[in-house]
C-alpha positions in Angstrom: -3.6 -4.8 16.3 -5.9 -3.0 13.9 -6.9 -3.3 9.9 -6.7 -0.7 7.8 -7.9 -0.8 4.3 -6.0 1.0 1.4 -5.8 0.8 -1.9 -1.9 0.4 -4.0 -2.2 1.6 -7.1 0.6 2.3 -10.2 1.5 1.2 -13.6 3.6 -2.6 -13.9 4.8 -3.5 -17.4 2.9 -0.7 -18.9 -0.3 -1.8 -17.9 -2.6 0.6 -15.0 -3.0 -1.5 -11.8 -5.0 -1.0 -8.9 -4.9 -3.2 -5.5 -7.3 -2.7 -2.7 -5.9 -4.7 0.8 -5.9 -4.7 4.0 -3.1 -4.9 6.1 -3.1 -5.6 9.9 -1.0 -3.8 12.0 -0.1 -2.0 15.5 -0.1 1.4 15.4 2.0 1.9 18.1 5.0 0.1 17.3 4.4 0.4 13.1 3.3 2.9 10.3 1.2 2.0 7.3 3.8 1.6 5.4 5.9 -0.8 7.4 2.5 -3.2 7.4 2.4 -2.9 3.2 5.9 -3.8 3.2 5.2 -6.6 5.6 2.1 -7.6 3.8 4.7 -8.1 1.2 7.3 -9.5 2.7 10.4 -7.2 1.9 13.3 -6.0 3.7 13.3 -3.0 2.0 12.6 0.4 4.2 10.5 2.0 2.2 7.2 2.2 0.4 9.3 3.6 -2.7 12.0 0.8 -2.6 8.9 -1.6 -2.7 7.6 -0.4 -5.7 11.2 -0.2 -7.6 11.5 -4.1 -6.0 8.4 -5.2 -7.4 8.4 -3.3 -10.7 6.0 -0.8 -10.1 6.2 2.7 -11.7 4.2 5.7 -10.7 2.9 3.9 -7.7 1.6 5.2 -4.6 -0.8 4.0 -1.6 -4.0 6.0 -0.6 -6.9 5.4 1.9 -10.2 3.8 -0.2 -12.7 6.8 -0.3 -15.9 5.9 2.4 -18.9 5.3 0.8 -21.6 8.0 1.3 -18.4 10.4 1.5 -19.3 13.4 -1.1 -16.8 15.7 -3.2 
């Protein structure tokens, strides 16, 4: 098992959201997104049911930029 931390991000009830987690999960049996919907626990399949399930609307997950990274 490993931990990766991402962030979720999108707009619920009209309203800008933004959710850094970590999720745990093995990378050989499992994607990222299987371990958010999890984390969550959903039967849906994919990241994009998720966000319809929860209410979330131009949602999407990214990696949390490093600190010390530059642009």
């Amino acid at each position: 098992m490993t931990q990766e931390r991402i962030i979720i991000e999108g707009v619920v009830e009209g309203m800008k959201f933004s959710k850094t987690m970590t999720v745990a999960l093995d990378p050989e049996t499992e994607s990222i997104e299987d371990a958010i919907i999890r984390f969550f626990n959903s039967q849906v399949h994919s990241f994009e049911e998720l966000a319809v399930s929860r209410g979330w609307k131009e949602s999407y997950w990214t990696y949390p930029l490093e600190d010390g990274l530059a642009l």
